[in-house]
N, C-alpha and C positions, 0 to 999 in steps of 0.2 A: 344759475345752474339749476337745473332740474331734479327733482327726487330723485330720479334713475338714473341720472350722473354724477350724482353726489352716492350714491348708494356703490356705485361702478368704484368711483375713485376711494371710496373709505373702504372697500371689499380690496381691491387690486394693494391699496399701502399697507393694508395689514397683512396678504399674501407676503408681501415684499421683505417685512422687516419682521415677520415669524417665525420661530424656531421651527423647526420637527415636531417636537413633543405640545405645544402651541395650535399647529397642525390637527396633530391625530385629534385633541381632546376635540377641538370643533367638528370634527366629522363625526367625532363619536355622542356630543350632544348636542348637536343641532343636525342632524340628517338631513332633514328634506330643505333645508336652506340650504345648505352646503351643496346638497346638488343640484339643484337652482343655480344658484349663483356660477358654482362647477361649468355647467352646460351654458351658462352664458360666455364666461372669458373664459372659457377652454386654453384660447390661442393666446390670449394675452397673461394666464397664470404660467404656462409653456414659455413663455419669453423672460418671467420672472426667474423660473426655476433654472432656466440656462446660466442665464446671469448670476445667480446664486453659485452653482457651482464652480464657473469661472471662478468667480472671486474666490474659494473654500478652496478649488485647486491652486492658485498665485500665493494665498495665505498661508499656507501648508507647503510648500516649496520657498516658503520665501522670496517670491520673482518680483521685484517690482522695474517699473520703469524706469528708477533712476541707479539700477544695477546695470544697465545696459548702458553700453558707449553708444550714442547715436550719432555720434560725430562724423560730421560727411569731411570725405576726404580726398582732394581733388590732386590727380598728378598731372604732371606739367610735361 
């Protein structure tokens, strides 16, 4: 793995599993990294943050998968 893939993936897992407040401080003391790194995985911090709120909306309504009947049900 490459400097700049290892840099990519330890930048992207910390996006991932970071608070909000987590968040701000890094923008706020590291600026010109942060928008670096920012303009690099634009697209891929976007697929984090989708994902994120998924999970924060299912968590907060309580939805999981095994509340739902999936049961196929075939008539004859």
């Amino acid at each position: 793995m490459t400097t700049k893939e290892l840099e990519k993936h330890n930048f992207l897992t910390w996006c991932k599993y970071a608070d909000a407040k987590e968040l701000e401080d890094a923008k706020g003391k590291n600026h010109d990294m942060w928008d670096r790194l920012y303009s690099e995985y634009s697209n891929e911090i976007e697929v984090i943050n989708k994902t994120k709120q998924l999970y924060e909306s299912v968590a907060q309504h309580e939805i999981g998968i095994q509340k739902f009947d999936l049961s196929l049900k075939i008539s004859i």
